[in-house]
N, C-alpha and C positions, 0 to 999 in steps of 0.2 A: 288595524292600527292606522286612524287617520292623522294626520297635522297639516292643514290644509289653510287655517284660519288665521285670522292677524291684520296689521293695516299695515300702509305702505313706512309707518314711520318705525322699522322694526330696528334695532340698535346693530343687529347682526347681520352681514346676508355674503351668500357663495355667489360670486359670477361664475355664470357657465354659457357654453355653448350646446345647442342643440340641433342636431340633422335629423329630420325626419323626411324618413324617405316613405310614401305616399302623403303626400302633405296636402293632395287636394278631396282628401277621405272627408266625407257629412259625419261619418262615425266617431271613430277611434280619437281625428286629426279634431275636433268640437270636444269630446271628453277631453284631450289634452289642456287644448286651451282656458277650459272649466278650470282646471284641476291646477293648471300655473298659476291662473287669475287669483287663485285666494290663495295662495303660497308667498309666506315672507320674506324664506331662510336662503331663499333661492331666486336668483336674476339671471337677466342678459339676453341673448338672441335665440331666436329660434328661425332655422334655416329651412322651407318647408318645400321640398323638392317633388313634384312628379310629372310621369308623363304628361300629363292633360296639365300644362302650365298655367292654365286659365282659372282651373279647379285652385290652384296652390296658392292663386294670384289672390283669389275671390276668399282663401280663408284669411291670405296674410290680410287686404283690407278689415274683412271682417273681427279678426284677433287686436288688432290696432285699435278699432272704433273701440272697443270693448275696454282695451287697456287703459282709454282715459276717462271711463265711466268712476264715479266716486265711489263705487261700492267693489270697485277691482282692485285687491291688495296685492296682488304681486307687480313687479315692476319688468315687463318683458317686452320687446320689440320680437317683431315677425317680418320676415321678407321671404319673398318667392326667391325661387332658381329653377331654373331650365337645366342647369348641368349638375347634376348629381356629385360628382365632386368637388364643385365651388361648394354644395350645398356642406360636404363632409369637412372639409379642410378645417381642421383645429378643433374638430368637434370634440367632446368630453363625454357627450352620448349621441347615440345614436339610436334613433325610434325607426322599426319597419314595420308598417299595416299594410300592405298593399293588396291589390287585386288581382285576381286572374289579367291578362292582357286583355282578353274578349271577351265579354259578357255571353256570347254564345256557346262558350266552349263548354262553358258550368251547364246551361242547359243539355248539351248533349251526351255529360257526360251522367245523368239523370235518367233522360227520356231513352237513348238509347239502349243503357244494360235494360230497363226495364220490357223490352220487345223480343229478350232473351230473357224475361221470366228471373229476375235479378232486379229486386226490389231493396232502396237505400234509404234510410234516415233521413239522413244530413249528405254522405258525398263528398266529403274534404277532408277525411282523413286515412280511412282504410274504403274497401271496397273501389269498383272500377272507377268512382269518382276521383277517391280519396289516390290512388295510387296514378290516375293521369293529371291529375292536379300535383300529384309532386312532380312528374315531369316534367312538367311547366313551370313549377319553380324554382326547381335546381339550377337551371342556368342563370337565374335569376339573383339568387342567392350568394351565387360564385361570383358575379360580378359586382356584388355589395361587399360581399368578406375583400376581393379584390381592392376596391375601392377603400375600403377599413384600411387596408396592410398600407395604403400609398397616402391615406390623407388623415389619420389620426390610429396610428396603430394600438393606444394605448387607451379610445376611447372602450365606455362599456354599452356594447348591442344588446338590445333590450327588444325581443319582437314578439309582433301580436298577433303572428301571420298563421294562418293552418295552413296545410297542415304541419302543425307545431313540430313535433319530433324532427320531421325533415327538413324544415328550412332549418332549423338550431343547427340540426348535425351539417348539413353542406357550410354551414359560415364554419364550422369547426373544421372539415374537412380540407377546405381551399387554403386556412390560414388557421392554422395549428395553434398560433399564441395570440387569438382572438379570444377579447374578454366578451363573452356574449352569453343573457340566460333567454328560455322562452318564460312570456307571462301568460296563463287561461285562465279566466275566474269560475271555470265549471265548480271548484272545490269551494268555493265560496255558499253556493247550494245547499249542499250538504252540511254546510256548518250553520245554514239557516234553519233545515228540516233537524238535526239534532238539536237547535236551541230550542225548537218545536217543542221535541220532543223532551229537554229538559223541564220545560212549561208542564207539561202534560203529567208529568210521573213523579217531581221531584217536589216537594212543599213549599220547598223555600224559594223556589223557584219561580221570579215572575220578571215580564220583563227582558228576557235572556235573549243581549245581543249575541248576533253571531261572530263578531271578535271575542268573546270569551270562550268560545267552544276551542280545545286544542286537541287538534288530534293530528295521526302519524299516518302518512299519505305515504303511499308506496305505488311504482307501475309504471307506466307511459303515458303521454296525452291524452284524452279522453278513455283511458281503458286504465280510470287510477283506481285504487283501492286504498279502506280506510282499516285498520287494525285494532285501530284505538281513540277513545274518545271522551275527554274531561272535561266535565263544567265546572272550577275549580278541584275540587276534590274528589267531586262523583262521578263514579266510573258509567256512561252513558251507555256502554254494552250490557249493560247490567239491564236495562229497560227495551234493547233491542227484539228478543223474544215475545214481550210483550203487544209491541207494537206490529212486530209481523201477523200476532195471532188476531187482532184486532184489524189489521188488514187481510187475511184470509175471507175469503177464498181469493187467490191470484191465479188468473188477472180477474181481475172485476169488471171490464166493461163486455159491452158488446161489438162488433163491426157495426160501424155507420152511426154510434153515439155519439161519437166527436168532431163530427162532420160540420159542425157550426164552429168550434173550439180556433185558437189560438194555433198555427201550426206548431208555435213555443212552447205549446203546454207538456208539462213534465208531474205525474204523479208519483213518480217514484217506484213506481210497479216495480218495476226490473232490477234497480236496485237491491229489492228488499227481497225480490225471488233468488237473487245472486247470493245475498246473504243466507237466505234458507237452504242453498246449496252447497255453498262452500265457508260458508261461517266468518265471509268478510264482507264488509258493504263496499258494493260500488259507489266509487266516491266523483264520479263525470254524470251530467244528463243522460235521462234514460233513450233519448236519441242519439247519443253516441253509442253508449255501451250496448244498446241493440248491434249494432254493425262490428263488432267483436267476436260475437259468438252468432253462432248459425241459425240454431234455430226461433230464435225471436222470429226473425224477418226469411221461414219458411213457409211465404202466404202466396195466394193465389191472384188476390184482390189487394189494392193499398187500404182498403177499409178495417180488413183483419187485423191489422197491428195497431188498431185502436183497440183492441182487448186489454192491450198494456198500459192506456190512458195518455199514448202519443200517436201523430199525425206522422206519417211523411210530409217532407219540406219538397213542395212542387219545386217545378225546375223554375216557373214564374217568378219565385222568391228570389231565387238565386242570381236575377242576372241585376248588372248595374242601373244605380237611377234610384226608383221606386221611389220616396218621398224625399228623398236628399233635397235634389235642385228645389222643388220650389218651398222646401224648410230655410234654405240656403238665401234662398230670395229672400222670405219673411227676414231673416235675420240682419242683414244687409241694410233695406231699408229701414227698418225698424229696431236698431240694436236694444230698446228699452226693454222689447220683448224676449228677449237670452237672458235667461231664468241662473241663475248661480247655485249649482245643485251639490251634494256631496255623492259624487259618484258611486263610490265603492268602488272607486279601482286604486290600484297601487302605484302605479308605474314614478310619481311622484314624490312617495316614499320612501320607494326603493334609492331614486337618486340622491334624495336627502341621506339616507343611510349610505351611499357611495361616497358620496364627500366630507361622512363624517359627523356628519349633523347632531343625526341617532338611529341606532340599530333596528333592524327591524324583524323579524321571524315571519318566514311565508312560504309556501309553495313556489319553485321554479322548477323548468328544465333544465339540464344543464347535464353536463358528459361525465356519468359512472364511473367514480374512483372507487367504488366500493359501498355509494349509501344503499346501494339495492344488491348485495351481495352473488346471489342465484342467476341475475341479469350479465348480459353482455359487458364486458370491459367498455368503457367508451364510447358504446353505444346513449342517448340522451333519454334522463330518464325523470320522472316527475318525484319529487320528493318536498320533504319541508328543507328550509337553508337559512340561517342568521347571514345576514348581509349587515359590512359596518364599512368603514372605512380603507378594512383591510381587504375587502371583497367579498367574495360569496364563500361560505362555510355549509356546505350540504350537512345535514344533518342524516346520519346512521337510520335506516328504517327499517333493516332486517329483511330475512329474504320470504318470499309468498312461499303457500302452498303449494306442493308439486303440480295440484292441477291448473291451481290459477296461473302457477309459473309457465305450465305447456302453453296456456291460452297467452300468456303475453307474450313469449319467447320467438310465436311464430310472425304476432306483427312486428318483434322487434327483428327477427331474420328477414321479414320482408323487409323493412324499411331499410337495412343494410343493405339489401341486394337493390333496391333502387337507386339509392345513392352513388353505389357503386357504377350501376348500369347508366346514370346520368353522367355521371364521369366520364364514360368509357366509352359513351353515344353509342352502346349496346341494348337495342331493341331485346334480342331473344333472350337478354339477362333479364329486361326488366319482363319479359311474357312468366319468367320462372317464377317472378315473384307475385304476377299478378292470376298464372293456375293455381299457385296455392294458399290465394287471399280466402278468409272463412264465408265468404257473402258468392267466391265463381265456385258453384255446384253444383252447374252445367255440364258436360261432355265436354272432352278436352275439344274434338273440333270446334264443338258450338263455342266454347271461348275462344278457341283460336280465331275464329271467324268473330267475335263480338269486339272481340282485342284490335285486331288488324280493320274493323271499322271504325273502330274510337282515332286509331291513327291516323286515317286517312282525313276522318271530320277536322283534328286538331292539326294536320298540315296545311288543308286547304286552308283554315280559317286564319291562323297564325301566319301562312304566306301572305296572304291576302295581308293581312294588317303590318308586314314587316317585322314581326317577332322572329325572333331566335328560336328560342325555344324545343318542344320536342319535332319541330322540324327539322332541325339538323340530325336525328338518331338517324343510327342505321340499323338494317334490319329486316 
């Protein structure tokens, strides 16, 4: 559901504020400014706060030039901050995309399990990546939810940041009556391969956007599951056997076919092997939901889990830079050439429906009152939610299978016991969580010993740079 469109001379419009905190992002901080630029219903400032002040400087120019291009319908000024809090004061929302603090630390947290035979996807969410990158966010996090309670308590935190479950839940945990959901577009995927897949089977069928696909999302950040799935009235489970068997034999490729490939590239393998096992589709990239369950990613070689028609993401991808700056340059001098796109992201939407605008129905994070019944109390959890004025309204998703339930239950126990342990700047809390992550199935030494290297790497490097971070645990 997009409403993006319109000119500046629109009869109605919300002033708001906006704090975004990494505000010198090539990403996320560029799709925003897209996505205000043709927005009517909606004005005012955008506050664009980060560390690398130069970065936030170079979008606020950049978002300006743009603003008075003839083809930019929304009406919004941008200015940098250096203090994070000037950036928040009076804010209405609040946007977090931000980074790791070092660019090296994502590589080591990659290249190193890998030399203990501990091969990763992706790295940012579960496995040694994923559980020392939350370390290094929670303090992070706390001192945004911090920052929330002192300079606009009643704004809505809206974050883009992985790994998702844990930053959500630390803004929840620091500051209890914190309005904050997470956004991923992984589910968005899957609503593209089921319009596919309505093309495919159904007659009438042509053309099928993936905003008319509805279906009933249940689980946690990348580890979601789909139950249900309607193209108006036709039930898309109904063609899902079909499609598996037509996909059969799984997996289909070989090691070393993909070795030219996109490291993006997602065929759905895994998905659709998940569904051949437990009768649900995995509804995240099949690079994440590999790092859920163990044996996808019980290879020898990174070439092997090209059988599933995915890559591992080098640690090369992962560090800061890569084509940013000098896209950033083009853009700068040349504003003619910043193309006005419909993203396909929400974030936009969603504010429009916070102020009332109009309602929206979508996937968030957001903390378990009961839409996932079988899950943890409070614990944050991905589901569908009507957002309107009045706020977020999780929608009811019912509880998984017993099995799929053990598989979620224990990254939902781990990611509480990180939380906790960042809390409590308890080291051997957070080892508990990270022996019994599904990707360390090593010997307890050899992870004890792969564990207490990861910490040593991310103190060194985090000292060095003057972070906080998991340099202060003890342990």
């Amino acid at each position: 559901m997009h409403h993006l469109r319109g000119n500046k001379a629109s009869k109605s419009t919300t002033s708001v504020k906006i704090g975004y905190i990494g505000g010198g992002s090539h990403g996320w901080a560029h799709t925003l400014i897209n996505d205000l630029l043709q927005c009517t219903d909606l004005a005012g400032d955008v506050a664009l706060y980060d560390i690398d002040y130069e970065a936030a400087a170079q979008n606020a120019e950049l978002a300006n030039g743009l603003a008075s291009r003839s083809d930019a319908a929304g009406n919004w000024t941008f200015g940098a901050y250096q203090d994070m809090h000037g950036a928040l004061d009076g804010a209405d929302f609040v946007i977090c995309s931000i980074q790791d603090p070092v660019g090296e630390t994502f590589v080591h947290d990659i290249d190193v399990p890998q030399e203990y035979g501990i091969y990763q996807t992706v790295g940012d969410t579960v496995g040694p990546g994923g559980i020392f990158r939350s370390l290094r966010a929670i303090p992070q996090y706390r001192e945004i939810a911090a920052a929330v309670r002192e300079q606009c308590p009643s704004a809505w935190v809206i974050n883009c940041t992985n790994p998702m479950t844990v930053c959500t839940r630390t803004l929840y945990e620091e500051f209890p009556d914190i309005n904050a959901i997470g956004l991923c577009h992984e589910v968005f995927e899957i609503q593209r391969l089921l319009a596919d897949i309505a093309e495919s089977y159904i007659e009438a069928a042509d053309n099928v956007s993936a905003d008319e696909i509805n279906v009933n999302v249940k689980g946690i950040n990348h580890f979601t599951w789909v139950d249900e799935a309607y193209w108006y009235d036709h039930d898309l489970f109904r063609y899902l056997d079909r499609e598996l068997e037509a996909r059969k034999p799984l997996p289909q490729f070989e090691p070393g076919e993909l070795r030219e490939e996109s490291y993006w590239i997602n065929h759905h393998q895994i998905a659709f092997d998940l569904y051949d096992r437990f009768g649900l589709l995995g509804a995240a990239g099949d690079r994440h939901l590999a790092e859920f369950v163990p044996w996808y990613l019980d290879i020898d070689d990174p070439e092997e889990i090209h059988r599933w028609g995915i890559r591992l993401t080098p640690s090369s991808a992962r560090t800061a830079g890569g084509e940013g700056p000098a896209k950033m340059k083009r853009h700068i001098t040349d504003e003619a050439g910043f193309e006005f796109v419909d993203s396909g992201e929400e974030v936009v939407d969603i504010m429009r429906a916070l102020v009332g605008i109009e309602p929206i129905k979508t996937h968030v994070n957001y903390p378990n009152q009961g839409q996932v019944p079988d899950l943890t109390m409070g614990a944050v959890v991905e589901t569908n939610a009507v957002i309107t004025g009045g706020g977020v309204a999780p929608i009811t998703a019912g509880e998984l299978p017993r099995e799929v339930r053990s598989m979620v239950m224990r990254a939902v126990n781990n990611q509480e016991t990180l939380v906790e342990a960042g809390f409590a700047g308890d080291l051997d809390l957070a080892f508990q969580a990270f022996l019994n992550d599904p990707l360390v199935t090593i010997g307890r030494e050899s992870a004890h010993e792969l564990f207490a290297d990861l910490v040593d790497i991310e103190r060194e490097y985090l000292q060095a740079y003057n972070h906080d971070s998991i340099a202060g645990l003890k342990g």
